[in-house]
PDB file of the backbone (N, CA, C, O) and the ligand in Angstrom, with CONECT records:
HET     ZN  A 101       1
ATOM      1  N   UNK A   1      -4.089  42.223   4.805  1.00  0.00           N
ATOM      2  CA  UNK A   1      -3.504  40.898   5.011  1.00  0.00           C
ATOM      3  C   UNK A   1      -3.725  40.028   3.784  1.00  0.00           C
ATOM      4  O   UNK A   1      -4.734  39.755   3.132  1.00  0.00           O
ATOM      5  N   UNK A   2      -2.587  39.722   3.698  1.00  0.00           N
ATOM      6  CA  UNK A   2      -3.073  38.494   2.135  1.00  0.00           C
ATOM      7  C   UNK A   2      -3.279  37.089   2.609  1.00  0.00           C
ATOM      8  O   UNK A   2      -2.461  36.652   3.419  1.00  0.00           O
ATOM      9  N   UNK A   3      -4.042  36.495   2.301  1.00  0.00           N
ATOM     10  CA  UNK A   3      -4.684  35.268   2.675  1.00  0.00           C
ATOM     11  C   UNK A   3      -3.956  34.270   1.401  1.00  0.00           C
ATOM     12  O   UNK A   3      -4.026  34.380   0.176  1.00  0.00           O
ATOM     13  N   UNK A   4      -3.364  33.443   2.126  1.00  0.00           N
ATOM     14  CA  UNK A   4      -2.582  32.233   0.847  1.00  0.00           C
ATOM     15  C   UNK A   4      -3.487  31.179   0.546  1.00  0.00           C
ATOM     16  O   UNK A   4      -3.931  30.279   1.259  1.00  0.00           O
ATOM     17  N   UNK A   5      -3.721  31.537  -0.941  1.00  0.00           N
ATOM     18  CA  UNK A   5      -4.782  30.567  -1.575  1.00  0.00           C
ATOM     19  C   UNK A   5      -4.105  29.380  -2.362  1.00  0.00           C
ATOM     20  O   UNK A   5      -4.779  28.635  -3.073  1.00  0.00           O
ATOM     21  N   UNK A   6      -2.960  29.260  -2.230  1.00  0.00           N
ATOM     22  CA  UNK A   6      -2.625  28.406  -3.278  1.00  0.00           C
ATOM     23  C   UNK A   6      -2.568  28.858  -4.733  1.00  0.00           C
ATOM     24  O   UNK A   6      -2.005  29.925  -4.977  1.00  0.00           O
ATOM     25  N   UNK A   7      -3.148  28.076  -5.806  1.00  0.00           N
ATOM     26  CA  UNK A   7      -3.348  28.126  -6.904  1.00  0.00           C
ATOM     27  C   UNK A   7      -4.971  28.496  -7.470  1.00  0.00           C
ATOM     28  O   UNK A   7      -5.368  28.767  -8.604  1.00  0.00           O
ATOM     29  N   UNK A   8      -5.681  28.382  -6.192  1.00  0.00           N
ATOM     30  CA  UNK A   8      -7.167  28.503  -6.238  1.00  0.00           C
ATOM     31  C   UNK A   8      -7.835  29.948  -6.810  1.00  0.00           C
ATOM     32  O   UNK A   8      -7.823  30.683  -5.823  1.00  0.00           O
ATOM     33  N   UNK A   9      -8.119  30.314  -7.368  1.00  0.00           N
ATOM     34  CA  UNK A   9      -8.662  31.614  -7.824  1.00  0.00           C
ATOM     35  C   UNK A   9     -10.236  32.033  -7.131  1.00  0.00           C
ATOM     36  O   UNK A   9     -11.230  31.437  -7.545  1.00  0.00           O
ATOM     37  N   UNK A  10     -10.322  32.762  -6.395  1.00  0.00           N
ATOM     38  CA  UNK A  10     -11.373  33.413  -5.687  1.00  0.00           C
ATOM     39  C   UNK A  10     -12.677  32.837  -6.413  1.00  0.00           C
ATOM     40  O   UNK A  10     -12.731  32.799  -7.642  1.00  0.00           O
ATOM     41  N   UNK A  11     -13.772  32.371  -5.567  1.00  0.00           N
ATOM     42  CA  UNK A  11     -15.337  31.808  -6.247  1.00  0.00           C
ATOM     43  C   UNK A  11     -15.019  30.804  -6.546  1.00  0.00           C
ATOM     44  O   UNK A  11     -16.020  30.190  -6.915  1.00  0.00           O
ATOM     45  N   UNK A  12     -13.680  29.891  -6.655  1.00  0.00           N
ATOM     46  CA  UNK A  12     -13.650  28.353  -6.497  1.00  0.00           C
ATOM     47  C   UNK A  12     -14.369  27.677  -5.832  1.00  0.00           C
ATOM     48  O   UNK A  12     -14.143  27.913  -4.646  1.00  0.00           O
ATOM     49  N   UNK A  13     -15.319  26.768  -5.996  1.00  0.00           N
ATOM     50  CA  UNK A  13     -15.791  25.776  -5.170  1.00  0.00           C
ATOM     51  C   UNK A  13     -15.268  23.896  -4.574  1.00  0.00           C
ATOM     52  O   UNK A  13     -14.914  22.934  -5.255  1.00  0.00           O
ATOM     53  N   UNK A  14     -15.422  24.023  -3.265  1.00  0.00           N
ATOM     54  CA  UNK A  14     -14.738  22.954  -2.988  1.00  0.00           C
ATOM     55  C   UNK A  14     -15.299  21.712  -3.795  1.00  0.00           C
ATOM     56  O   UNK A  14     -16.521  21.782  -3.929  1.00  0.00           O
ATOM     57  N   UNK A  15     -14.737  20.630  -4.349  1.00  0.00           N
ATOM     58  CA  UNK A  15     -14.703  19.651  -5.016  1.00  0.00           C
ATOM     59  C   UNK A  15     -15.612  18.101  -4.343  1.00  0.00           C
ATOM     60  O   UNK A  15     -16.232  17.254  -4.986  1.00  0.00           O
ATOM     61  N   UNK A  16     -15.359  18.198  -2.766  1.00  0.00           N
ATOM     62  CA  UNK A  16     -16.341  17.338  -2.472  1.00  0.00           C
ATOM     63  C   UNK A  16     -17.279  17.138  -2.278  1.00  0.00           C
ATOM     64  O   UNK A  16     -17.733  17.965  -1.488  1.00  0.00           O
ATOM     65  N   UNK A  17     -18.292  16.077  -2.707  1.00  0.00           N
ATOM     66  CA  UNK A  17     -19.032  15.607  -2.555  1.00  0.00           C
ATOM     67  C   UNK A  17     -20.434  16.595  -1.459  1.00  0.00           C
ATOM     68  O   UNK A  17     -20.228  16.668  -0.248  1.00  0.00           O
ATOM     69  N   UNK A  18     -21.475  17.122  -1.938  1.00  0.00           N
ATOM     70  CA  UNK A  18     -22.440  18.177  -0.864  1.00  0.00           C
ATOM     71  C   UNK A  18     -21.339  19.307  -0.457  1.00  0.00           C
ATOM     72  O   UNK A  18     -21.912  20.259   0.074  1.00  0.00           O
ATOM     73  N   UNK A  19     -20.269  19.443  -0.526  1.00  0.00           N
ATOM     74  CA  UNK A  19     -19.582  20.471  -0.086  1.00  0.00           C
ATOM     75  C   UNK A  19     -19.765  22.261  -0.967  1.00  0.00           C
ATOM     76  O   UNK A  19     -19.260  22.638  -2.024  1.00  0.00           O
ATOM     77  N   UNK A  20     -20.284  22.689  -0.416  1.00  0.00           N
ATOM     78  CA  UNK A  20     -20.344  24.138  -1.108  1.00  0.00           C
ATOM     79  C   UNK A  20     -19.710  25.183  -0.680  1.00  0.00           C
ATOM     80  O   UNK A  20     -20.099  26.284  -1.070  1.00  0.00           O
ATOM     81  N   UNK A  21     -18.415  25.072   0.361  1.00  0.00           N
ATOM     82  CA  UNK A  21     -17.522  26.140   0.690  1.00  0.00           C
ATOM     83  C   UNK A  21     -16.415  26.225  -0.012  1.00  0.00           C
ATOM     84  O   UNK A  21     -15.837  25.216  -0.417  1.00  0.00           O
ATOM     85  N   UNK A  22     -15.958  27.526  -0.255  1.00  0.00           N
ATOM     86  CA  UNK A  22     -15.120  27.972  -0.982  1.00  0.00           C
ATOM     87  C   UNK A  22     -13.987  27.181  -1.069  1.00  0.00           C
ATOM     88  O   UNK A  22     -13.569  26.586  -0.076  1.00  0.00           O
ATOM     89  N   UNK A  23     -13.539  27.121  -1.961  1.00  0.00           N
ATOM     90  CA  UNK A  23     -12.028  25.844  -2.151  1.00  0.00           C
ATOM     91  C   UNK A  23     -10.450  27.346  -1.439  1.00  0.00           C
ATOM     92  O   UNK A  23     -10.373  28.571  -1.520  1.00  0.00           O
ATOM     93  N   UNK A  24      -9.837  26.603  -1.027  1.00  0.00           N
ATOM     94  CA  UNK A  24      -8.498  27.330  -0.596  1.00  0.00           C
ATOM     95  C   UNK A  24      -7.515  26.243  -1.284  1.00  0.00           C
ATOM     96  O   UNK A  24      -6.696  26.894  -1.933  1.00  0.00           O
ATOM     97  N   UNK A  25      -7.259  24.879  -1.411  1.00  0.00           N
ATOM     98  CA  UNK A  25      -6.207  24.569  -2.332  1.00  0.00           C
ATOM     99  C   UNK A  25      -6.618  23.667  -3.486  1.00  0.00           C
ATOM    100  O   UNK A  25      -7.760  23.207  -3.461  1.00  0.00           O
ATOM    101  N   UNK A  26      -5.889  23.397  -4.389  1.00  0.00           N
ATOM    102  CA  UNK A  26      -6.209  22.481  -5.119  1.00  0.00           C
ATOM    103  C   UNK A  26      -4.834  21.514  -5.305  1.00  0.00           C
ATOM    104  O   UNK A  26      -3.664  21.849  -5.491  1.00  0.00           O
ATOM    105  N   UNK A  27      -5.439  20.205  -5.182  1.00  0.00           N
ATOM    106  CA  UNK A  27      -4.428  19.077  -5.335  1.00  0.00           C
ATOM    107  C   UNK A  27      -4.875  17.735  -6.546  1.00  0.00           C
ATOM    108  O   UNK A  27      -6.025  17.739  -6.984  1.00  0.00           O
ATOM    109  N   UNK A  28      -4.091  16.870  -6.914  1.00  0.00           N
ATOM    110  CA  UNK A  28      -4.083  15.737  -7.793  1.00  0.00           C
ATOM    111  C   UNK A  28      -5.119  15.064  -7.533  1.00  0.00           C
ATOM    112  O   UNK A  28      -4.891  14.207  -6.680  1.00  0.00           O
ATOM    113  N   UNK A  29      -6.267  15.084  -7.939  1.00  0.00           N
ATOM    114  CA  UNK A  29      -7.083  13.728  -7.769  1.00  0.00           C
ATOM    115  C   UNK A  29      -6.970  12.694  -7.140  1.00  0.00           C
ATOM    116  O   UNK A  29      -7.843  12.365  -6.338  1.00  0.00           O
ATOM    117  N   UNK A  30      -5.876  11.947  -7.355  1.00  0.00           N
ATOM    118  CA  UNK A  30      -5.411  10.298  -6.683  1.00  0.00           C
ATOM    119  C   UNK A  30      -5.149  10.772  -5.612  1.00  0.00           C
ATOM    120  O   UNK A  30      -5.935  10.363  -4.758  1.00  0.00           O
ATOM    121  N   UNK A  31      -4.328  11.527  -5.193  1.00  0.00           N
ATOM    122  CA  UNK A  31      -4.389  12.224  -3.564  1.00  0.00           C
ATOM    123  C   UNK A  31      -5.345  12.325  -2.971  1.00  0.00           C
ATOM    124  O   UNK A  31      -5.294  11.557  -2.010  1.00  0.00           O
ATOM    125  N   UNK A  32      -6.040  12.747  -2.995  1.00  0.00           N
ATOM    126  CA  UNK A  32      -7.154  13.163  -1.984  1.00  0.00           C
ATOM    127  C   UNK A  32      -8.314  11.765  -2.213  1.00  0.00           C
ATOM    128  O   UNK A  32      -8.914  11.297  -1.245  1.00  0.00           O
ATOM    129  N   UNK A  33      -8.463  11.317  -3.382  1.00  0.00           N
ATOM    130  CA  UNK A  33      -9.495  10.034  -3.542  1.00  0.00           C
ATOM    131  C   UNK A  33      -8.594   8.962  -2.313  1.00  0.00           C
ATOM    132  O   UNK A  33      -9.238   8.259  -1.535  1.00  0.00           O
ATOM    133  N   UNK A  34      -6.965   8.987  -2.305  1.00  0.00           N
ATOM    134  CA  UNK A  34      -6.786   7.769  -1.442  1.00  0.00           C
ATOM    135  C   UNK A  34      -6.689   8.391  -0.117  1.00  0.00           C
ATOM    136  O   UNK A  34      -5.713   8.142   0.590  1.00  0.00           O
ATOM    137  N   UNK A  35      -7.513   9.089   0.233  1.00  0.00           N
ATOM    138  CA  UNK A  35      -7.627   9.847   1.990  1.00  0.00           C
ATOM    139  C   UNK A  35      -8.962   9.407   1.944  1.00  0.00           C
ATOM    140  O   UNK A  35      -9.621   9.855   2.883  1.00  0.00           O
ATOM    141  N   UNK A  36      -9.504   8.775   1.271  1.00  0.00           N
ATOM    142  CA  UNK A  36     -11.011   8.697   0.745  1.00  0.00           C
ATOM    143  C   UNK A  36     -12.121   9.513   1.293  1.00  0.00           C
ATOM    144  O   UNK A  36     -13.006   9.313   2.124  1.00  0.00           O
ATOM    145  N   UNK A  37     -11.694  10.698   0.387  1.00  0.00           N
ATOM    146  CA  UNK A  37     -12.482  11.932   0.221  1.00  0.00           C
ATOM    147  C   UNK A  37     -13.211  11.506  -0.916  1.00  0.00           C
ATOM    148  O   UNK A  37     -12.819  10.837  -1.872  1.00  0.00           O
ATOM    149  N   UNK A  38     -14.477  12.051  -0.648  1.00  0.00           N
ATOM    150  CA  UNK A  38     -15.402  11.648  -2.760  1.00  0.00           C
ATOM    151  C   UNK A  38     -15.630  13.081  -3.035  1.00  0.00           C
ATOM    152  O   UNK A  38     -16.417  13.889  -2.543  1.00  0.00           O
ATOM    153  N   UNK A  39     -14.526  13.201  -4.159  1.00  0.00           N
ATOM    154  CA  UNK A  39     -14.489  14.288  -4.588  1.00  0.00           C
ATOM    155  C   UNK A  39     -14.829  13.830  -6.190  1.00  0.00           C
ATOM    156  O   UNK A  39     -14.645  12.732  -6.714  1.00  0.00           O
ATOM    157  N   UNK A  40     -15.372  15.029  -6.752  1.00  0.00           N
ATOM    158  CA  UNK A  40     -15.657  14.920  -8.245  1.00  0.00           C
ATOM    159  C   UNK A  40     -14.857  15.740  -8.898  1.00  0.00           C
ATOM    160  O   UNK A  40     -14.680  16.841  -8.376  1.00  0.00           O
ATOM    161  N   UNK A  41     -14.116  15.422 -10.279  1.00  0.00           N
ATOM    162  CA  UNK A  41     -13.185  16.206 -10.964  1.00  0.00           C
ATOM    163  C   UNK A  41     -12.747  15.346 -11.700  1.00  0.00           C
ATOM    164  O   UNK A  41     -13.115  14.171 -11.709  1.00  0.00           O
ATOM    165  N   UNK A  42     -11.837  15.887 -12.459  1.00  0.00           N
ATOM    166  CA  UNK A  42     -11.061  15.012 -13.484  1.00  0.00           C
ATOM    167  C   UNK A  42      -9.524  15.092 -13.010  1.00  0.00           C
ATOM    168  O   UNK A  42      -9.122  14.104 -12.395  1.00  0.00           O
ATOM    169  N   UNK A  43      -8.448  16.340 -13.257  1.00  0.00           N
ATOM    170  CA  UNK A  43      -7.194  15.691 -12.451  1.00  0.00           C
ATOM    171  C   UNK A  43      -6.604  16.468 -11.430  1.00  0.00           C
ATOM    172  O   UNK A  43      -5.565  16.183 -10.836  1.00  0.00           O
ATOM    173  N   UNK A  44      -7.493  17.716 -11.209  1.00  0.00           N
ATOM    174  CA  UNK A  44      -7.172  17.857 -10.044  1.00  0.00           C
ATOM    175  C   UNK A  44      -8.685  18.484  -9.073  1.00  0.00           C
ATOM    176  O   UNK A  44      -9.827  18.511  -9.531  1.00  0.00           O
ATOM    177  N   UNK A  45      -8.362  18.839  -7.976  1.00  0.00           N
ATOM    178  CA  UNK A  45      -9.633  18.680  -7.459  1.00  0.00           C
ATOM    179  C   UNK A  45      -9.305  19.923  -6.257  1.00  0.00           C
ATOM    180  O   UNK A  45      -8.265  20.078  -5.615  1.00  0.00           O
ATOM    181  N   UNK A  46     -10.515  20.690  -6.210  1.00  0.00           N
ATOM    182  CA  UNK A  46     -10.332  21.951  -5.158  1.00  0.00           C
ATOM    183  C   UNK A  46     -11.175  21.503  -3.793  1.00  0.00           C
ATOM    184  O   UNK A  46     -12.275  20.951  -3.758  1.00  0.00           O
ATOM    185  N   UNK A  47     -10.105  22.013  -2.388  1.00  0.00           N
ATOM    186  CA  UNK A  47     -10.846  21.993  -1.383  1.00  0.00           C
ATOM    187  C   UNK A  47     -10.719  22.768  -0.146  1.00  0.00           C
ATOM    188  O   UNK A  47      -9.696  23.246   0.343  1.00  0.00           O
ATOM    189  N   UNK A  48     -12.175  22.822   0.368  1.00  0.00           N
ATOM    190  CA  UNK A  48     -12.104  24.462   1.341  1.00  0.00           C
ATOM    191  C   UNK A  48     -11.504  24.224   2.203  1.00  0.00           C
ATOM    192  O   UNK A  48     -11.057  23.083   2.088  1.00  0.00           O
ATOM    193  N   UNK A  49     -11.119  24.834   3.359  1.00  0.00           N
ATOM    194  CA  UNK A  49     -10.141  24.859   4.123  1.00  0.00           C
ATOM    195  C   UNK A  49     -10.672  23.837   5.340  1.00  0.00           C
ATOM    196  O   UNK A  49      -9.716  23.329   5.926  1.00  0.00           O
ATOM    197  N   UNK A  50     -11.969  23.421   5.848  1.00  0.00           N
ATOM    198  CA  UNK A  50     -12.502  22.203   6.676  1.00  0.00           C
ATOM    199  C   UNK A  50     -11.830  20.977   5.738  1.00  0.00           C
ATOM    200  O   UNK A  50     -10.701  20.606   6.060  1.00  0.00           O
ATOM    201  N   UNK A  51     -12.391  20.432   4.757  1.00  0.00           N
ATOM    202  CA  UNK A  51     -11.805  19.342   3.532  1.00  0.00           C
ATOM    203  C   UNK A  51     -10.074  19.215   3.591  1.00  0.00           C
ATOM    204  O   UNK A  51      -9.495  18.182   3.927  1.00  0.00           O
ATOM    205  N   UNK A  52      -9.508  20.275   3.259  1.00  0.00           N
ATOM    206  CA  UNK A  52      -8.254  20.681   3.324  1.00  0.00           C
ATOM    207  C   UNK A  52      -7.634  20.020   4.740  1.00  0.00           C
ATOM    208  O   UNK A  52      -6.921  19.024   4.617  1.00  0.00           O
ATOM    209  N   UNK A  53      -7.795  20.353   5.572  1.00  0.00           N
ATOM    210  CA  UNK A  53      -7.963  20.162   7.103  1.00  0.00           C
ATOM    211  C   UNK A  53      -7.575  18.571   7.484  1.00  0.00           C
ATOM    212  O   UNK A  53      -6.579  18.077   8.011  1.00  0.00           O
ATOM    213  N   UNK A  54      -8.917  17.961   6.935  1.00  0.00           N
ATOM    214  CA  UNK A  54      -8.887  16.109   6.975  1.00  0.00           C
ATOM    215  C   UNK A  54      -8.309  15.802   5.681  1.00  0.00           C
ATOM    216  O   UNK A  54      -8.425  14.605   5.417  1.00  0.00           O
ATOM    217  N   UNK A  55      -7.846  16.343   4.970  1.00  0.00           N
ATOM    218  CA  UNK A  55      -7.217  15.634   3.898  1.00  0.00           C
ATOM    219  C   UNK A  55      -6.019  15.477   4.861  1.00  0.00           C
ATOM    220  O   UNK A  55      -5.681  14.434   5.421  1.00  0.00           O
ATOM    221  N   UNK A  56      -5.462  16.637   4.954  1.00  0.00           N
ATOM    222  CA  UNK A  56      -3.926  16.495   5.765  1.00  0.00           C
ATOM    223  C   UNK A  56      -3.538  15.332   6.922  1.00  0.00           C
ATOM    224  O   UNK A  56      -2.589  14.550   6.983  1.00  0.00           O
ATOM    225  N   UNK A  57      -4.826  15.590   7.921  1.00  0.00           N
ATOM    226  CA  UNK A  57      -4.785  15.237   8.693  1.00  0.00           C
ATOM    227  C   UNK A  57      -5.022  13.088   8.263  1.00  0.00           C
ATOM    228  O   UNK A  57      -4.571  12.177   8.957  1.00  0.00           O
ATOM    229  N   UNK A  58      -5.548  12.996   7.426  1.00  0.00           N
ATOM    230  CA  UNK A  58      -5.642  11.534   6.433  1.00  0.00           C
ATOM    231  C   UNK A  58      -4.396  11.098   5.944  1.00  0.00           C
ATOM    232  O   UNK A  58      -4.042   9.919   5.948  1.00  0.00           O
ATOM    233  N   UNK A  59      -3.563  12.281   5.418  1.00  0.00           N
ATOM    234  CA  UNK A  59      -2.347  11.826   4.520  1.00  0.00           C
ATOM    235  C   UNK A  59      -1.223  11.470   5.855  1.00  0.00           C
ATOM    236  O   UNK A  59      -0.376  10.576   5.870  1.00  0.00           O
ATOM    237  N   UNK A  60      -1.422  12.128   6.562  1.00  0.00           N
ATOM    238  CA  UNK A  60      -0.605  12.076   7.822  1.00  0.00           C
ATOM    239  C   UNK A  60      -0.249  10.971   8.474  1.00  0.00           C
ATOM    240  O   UNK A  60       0.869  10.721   8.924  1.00  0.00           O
ATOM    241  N   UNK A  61      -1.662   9.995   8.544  1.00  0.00           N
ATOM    242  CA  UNK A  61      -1.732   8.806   9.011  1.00  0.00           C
ATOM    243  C   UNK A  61      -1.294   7.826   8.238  1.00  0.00           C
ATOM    244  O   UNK A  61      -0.805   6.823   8.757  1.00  0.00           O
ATOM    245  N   UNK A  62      -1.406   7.966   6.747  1.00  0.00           N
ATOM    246  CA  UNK A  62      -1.102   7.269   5.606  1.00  0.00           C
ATOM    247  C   UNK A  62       0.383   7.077   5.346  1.00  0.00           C
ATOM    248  O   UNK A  62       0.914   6.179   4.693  1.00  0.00           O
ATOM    249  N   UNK A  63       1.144   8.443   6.203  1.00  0.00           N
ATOM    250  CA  UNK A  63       2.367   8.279   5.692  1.00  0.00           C
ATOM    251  C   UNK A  63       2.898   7.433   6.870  1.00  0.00           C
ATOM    252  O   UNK A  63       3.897   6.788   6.553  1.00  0.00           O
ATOM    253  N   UNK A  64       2.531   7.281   8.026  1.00  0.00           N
ATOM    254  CA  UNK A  64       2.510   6.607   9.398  1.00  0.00           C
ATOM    255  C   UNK A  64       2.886   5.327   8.815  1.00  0.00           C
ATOM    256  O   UNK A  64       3.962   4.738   8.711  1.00  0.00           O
ATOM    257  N   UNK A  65       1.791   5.088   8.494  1.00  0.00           N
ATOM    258  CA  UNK A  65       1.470   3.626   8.288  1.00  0.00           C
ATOM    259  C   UNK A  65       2.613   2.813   7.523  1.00  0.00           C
ATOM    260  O   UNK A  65       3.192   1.769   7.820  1.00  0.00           O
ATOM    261  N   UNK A  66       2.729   3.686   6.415  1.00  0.00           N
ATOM    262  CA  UNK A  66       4.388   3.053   5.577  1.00  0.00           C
ATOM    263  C   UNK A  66       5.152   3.214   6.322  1.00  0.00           C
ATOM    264  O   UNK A  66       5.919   2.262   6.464  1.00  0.00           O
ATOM    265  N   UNK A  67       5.334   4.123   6.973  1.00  0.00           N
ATOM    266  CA  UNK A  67       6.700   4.037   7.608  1.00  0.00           C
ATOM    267  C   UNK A  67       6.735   3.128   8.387  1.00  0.00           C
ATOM    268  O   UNK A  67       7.788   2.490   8.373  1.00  0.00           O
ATOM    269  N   UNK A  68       5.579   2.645   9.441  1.00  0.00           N
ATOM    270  CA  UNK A  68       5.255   1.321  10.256  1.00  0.00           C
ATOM    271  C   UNK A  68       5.608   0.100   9.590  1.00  0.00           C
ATOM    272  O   UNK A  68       6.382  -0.706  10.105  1.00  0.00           O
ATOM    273  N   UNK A  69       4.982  -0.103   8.272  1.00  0.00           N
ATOM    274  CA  UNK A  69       5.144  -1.086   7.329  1.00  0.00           C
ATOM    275  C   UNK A  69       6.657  -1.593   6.919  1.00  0.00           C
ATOM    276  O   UNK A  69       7.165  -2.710   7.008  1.00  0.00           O
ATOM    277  N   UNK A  70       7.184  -0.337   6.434  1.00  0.00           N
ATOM    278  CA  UNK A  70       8.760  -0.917   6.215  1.00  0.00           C
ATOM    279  C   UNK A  70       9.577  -0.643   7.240  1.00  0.00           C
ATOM    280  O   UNK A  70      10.683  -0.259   6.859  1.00  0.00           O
ATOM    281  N   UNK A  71       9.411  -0.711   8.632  1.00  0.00           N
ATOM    282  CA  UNK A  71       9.929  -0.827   9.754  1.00  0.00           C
ATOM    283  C   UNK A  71      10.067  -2.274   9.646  1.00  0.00           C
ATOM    284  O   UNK A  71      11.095  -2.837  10.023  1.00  0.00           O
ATOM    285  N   UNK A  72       9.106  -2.882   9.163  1.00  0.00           N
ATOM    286  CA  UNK A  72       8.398  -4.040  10.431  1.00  0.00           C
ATOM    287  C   UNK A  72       8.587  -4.776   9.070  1.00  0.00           C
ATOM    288  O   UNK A  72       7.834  -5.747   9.159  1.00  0.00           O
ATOM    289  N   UNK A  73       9.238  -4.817   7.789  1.00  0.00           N
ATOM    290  CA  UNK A  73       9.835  -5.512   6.633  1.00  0.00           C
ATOM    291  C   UNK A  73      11.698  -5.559   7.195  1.00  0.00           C
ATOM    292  O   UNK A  73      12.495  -6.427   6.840  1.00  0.00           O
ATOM    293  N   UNK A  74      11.975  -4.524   8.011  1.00  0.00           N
ATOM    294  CA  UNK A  74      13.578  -4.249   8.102  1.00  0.00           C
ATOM    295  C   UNK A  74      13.732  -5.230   9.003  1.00  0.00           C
ATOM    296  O   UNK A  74      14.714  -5.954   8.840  1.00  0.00           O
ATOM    297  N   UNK A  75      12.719  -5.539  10.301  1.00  0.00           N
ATOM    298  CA  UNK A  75      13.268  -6.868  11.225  1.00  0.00           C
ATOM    299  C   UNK A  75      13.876  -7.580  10.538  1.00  0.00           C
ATOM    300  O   UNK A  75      14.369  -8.610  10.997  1.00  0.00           O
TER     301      UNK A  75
HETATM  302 ZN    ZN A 101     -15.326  21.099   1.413  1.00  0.00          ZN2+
END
């Protein structure tokens, strides 16, 4: 079975903050800092598949919210 890693190369370590499990994707810095994850890196930043998980589940709400926002500009 092939396991989809992204761009991540095997023995990657996840990028946040006390986190020491293996990274599965890597994304842009400013992304994941505005889910406010504290991740360390310069421009992009690796994270294991728990991290990965609440990032999504962060951006999700984030995109909510604009869309709430310029709803509620269209009244
Ligand atoms: Zn992690």
């Amino acid at each position: 079975m092939v396991v989809e890693v992204g761009k991540v190369s095997k023995g990657v370590k996840c990028s946040v903050e006390n986190c020491d499990e293996e990274a599965v994707r890597s994304l842009p810095i400013d992304k994941v800092t505005g889910t406010g994850l504290k991740v360390q890196g310069a421009r992009r930043v690796y994270l294991c598949k728990e991290h990965y998980k609440g990032y999504k589940k962060a951006a999700k709400k984030e995109k909510m919210l604009d869309k709430w926002r310029y709803r509620r500009e269209m009244v």
